[in-house]
C-alpha positions in Angstrom: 0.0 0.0 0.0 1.7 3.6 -0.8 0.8 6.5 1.2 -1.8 8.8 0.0 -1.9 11.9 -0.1 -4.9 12.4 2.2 -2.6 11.2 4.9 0.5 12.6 4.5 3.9 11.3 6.6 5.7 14.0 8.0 9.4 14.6 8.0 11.8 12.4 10.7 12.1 15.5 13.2 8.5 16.4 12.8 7.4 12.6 13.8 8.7 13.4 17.0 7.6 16.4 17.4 4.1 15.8 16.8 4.6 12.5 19.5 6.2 14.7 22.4 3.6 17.2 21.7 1.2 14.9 22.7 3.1 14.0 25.5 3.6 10.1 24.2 6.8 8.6 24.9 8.1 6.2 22.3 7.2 2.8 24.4 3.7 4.0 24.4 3.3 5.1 21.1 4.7 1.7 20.6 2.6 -0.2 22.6 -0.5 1.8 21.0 0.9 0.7 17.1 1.7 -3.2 18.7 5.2 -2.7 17.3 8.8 -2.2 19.4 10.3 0.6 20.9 13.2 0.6 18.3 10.7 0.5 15.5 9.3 3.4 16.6 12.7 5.2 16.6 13.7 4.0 13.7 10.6 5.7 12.0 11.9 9.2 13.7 15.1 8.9 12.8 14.3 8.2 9.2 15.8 4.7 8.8 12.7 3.4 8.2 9.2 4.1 6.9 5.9 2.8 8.2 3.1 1.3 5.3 -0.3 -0.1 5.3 -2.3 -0.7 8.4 0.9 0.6 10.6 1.2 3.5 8.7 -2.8 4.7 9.0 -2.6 4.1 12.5 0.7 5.9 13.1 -0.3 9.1 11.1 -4.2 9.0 13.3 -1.9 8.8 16.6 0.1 12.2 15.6 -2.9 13.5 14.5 -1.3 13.9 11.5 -4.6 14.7 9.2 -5.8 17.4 11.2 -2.9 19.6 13.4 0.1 18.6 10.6 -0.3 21.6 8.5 -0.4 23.9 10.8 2.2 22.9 13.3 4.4 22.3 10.4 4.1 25.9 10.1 4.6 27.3 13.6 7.0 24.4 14.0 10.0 26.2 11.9 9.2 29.2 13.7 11.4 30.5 16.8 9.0 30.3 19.2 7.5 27.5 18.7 10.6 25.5 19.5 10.5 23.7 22.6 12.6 25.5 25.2 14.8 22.2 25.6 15.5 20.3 22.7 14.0 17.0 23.1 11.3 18.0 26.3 8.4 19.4 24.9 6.8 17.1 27.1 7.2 16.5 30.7 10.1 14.6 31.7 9.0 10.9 32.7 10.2 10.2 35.9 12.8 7.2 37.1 10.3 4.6 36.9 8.5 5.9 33.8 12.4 5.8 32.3 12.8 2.4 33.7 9.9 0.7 32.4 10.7 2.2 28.5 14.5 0.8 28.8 12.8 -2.6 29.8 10.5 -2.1 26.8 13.6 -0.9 24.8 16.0 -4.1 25.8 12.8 -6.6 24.4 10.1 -6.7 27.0 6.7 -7.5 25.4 4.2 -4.4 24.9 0.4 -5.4 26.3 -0.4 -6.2 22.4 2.0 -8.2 21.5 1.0 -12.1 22.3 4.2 -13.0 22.4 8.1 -11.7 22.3 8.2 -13.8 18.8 5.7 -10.7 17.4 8.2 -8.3 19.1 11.0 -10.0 17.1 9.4 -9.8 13.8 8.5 -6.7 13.9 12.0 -5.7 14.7 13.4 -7.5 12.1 11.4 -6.1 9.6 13.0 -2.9 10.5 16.4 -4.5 9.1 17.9 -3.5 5.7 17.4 -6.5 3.5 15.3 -8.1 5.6 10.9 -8.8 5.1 8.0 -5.6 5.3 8.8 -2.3 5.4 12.4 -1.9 4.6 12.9 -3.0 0.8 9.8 -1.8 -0.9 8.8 1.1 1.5 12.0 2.7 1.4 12.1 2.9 -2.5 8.2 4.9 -2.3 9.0 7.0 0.2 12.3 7.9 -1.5 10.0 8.5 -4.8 7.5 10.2 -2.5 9.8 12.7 -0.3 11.9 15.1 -2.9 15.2 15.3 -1.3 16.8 18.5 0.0 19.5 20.5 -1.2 23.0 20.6 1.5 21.5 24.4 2.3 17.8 23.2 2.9 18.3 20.7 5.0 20.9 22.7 7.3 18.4 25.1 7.3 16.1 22.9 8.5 18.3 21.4 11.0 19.4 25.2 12.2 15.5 25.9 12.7 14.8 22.9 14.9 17.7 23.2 17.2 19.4 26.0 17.4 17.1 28.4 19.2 16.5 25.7 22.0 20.4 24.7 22.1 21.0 28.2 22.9 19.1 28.1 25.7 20.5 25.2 27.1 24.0 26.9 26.5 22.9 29.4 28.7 22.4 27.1 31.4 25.2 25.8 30.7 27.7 28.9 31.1 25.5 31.5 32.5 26.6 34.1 29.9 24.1 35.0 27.4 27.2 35.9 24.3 29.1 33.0 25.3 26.3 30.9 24.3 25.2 33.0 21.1 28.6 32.2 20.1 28.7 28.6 20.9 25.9 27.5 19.1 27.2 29.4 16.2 30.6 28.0 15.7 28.9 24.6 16.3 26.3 25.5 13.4 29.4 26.5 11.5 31.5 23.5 12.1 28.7 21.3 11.7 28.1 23.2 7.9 31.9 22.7 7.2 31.8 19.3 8.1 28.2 18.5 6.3 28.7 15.2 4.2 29.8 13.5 7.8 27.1 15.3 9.9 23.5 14.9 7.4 24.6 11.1 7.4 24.8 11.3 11.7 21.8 9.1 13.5 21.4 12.0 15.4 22.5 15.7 14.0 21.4 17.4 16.5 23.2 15.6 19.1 25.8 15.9 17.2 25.8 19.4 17.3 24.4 20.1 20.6 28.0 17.7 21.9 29.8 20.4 19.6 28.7 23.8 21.5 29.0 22.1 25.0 32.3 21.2 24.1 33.3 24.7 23.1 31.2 26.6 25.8 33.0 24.7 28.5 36.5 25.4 27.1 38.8 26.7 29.8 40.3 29.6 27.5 37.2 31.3 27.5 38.5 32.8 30.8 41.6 34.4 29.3 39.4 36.6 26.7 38.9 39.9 28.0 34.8 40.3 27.0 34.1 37.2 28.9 36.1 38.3 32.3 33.4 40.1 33.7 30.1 38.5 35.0 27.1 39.2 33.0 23.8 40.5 35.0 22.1 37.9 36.2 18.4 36.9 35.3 15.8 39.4 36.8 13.6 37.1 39.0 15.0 36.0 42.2 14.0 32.0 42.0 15.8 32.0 38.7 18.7 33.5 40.1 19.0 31.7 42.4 18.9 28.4 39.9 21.7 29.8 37.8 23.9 30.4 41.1 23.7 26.7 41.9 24.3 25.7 38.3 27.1 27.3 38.2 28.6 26.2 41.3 28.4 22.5 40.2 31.6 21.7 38.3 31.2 21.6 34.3 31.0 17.9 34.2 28.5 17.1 36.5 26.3 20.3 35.1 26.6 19.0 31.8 25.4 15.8 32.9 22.3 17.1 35.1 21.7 19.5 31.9 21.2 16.6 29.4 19.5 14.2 31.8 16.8 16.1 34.1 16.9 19.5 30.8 17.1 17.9 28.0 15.4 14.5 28.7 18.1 11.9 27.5 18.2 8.5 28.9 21.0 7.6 31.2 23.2 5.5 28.6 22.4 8.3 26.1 24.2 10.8 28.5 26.9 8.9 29.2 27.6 8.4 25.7 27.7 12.2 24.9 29.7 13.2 28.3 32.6 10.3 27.4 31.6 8.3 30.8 30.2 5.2 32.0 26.5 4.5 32.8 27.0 4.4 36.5 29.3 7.5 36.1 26.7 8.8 34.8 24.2 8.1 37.0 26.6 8.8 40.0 26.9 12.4 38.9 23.1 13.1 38.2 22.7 11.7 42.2 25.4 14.3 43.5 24.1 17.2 41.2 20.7 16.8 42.5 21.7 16.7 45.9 23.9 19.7 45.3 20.8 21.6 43.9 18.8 20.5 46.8 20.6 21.1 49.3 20.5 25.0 48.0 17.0 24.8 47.0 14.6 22.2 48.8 11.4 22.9 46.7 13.6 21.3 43.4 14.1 18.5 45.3 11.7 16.0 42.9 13.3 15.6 38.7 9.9 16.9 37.9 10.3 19.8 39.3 13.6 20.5 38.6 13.0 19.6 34.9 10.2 22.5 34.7 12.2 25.1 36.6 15.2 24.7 34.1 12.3 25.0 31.2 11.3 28.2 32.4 15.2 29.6 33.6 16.0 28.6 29.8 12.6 31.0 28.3 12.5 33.3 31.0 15.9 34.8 28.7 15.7 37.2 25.6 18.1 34.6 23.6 18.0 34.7 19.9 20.1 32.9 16.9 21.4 34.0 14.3 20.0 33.6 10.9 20.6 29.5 9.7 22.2 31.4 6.6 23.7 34.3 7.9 25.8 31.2 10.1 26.7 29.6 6.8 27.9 32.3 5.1 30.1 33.0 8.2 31.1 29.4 8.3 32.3 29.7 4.6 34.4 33.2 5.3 35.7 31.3 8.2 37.0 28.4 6.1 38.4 30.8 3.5 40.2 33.0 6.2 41.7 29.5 7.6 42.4 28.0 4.0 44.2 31.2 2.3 46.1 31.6 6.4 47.3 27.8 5.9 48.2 29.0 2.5 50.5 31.4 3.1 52.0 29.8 6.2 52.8 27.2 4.1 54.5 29.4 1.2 56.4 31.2 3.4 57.5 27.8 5.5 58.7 27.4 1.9 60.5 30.6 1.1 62.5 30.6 4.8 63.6 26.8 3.8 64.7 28.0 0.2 66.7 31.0 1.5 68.1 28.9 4.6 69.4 26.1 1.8 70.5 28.9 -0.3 72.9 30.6 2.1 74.1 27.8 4.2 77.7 26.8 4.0 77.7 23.5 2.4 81.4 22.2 4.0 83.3 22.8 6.9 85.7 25.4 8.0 87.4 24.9 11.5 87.7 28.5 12.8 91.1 30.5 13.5 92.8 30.4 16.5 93.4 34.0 18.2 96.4 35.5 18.2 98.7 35.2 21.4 101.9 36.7 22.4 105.0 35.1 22.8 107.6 36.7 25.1 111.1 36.1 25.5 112.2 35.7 21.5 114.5 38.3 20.1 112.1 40.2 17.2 112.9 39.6 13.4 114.9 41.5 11.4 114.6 42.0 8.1 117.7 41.3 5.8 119.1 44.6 5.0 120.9 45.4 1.6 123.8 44.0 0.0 127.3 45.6 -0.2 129.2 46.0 -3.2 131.3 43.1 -2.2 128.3 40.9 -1.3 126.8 41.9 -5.5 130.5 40.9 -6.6 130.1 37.5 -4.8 126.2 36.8 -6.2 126.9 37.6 -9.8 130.4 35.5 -9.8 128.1 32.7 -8.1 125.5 33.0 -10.9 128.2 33.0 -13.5 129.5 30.1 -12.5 128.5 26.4 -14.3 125.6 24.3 -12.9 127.9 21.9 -11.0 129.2 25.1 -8.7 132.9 26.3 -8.4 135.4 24.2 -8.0 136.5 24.5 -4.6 132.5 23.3 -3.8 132.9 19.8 -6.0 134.2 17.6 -3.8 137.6 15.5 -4.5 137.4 11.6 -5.2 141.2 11.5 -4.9 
């Protein structure tokens, strides 16, 4: 069966949207389509595409055929962003996050009769293998027109970037710092495109980049970042931000992406370079660390909305998705024509080194030292008129010398 266009799918990102908006996690979306966990985030991330009976019943749940168009709209707008990537809807708490990871690692959804239904649906999520993959994949690729480079970073830049900058705010506490952040991600992310638009997750991918360069320790050393900013006008906010930033950057980043963001545990120790209980050890000391300053964030629930509303509370706005690229592209010419001359003049110093360099050895000379007790040298002086008389009868004489000087054999 090929979709129709009375029911039309809606992009990867927008499939995820449109669940979260409804404040359906992925195991009970699942559970509500009788297919897997990974199925379902397979069909977000665009590996694979639903058909036939699945497909109807997917696009009714998102509520595709009546809200699509317009939050499709408002959803490439600024503000209608969520104000954390990835929690437009209430963070689940620890036991809502335990039972999904049992329903991710294979536990049977209430549908399913069995975990052999569970298994087949998953492999029919496999490249090559029966259902959806093979024959689905070549319709929706007929179906969706692909994007240019530019549109889809574009695309990409309109999802994330004004809620990423909010988070980097959280994350620093200075409002230019993470302006700048997000942008030189954005940028690097554009200069490195072909690796990134092939990424399972983009965004993450991104969002790893401007943590990585907010937190940078050199930041301190510029001179328009040694002053504090002024702080957030209400006082409960404030006093958020204060305890943020008194955590160290580690464990704020991982409080950030676990109770802010929403990731699951393995999830955030992937991105923070750490092991699960790691992980999990710093989310424990972070939360105490924020309770034990503020007692009414003492529950994930509530910490999760108060970081929701420090992060929208603040005027932050990104730059234009291609005002950043064109930046990104000066960027990479300022960089490529600096490497080029470095390099030509590397060349030119090694040319004029090889030029003027002796080629051989020459031991140096010995200073000159006095020498005492020798009588000075005289020059010969000149000859008498008896001493010329002598010379020229010498000369005159034959090779073998005067007589007197040949020696007798007798």
């Amino acid at each position: 069966m090929t979709q129709g266009s009375a029911t039309p799918l809606p992009a990867p990102k927008e499939r995820r949207r449109l669940r979260e908006a409804r404040a359906l996690t992925q195991a009970e979306l699942a559970s509500r389509l009788g297919v897997s966990r990974s199925t379902v985030r397979s069909w977000e991330t665009g590996r694979t595409t639903p058909r036939g009976r699945k497909l109807e019943a997917y696009v009714r749940l998102l509520g595709v055929g009546t809200t699509l168009s317009d939050d499709a709209v408002s959803g490439r707008q600024e503000g209608s962003v969520p104000a954390l990537v990835g929690a437009g809807a209430p963070l689940p708490s620890r036991e809502n996050r335990a039972s999904e990871d049992r329903t991710a690692d294979g536990a049977e959804p209430a549908e399913h009769a069995d975990r052999g239904a569970v298994d087949k649906d998953r492999d029919r999520d496999r490249p090559g293998g029966e259902g959806e993959w093979g024959d689905a994949d070549q319709d929706s690729a007929v179906r969706e027109p692909s994007l240019t480079p530019a549109q889809a970073f574009d695309a990409l830049y309109a999802f994330a970037a004004p809620a990423l900058v909010r988070q980097t705010y959280l994350l620093t506490g200075r409002r230019e710092l993470a302006r700048e952040s997000v942008e030189r991600a954005f940028q690097l992310a554009w200069y490195r495109w072909p690796e990134v638009a092939v990424d399972r997750d983009p965004a993450g991918w991104v969002r790893a980049t401007a943590y990585e360069y907010a937190l940078s320790p050199w930041h301190r050393l510029r001179p328009r970042y040694r002053h504090p900013e002024a702080p957030p006008a209400g006082g409960s906010e404030r006093a958020l931000l204060d305890v943020l930033l008194t955590l160290p950057p580690v464990y704020r980043r991982t409080l950030l992406l676990y109770d802010g963001v929403g990731l699951g545990l393995p999830e955030t120790a992937a991105e923070t370079e750490a092991s699960t209980p790691a992980a999990a050890n710093r989310v424990l000391h972070a939360r105490e660390a924020v309770a034990a300053r503020l007692p009414e964030l003492a529950l994930p629930e509530d910490l999760h909305r108060r970081l929701t509303e420090l992060g929208s509370a603040e005027r932050l706005r990104a730059a234009k998705p291609r005002t950043v690229r064109h930046h990104g592209e000066h960027r990479a010419r300022q960089w490529t024509r600096a490497a080029i001359a470095f390099t030509v003049l590397l060349i030119g110093v090694t040319a004029l080194t090889l030029r003027t360099a002796p080629d051989h050895y020459e031991a140096p000379l010995s200073p000159p030292e006095t020498i005492h007790g020798l009588p000075p040298r005289s020059a010969p002086g000149p000859l008498s008129a008896e001493e010329l008389v002598l010379r020229a009868k010498l000369r005159s004489q034959t090779s073998s010398g005067p007589e007197r000087l040949v020696p007798d054999i007798r």
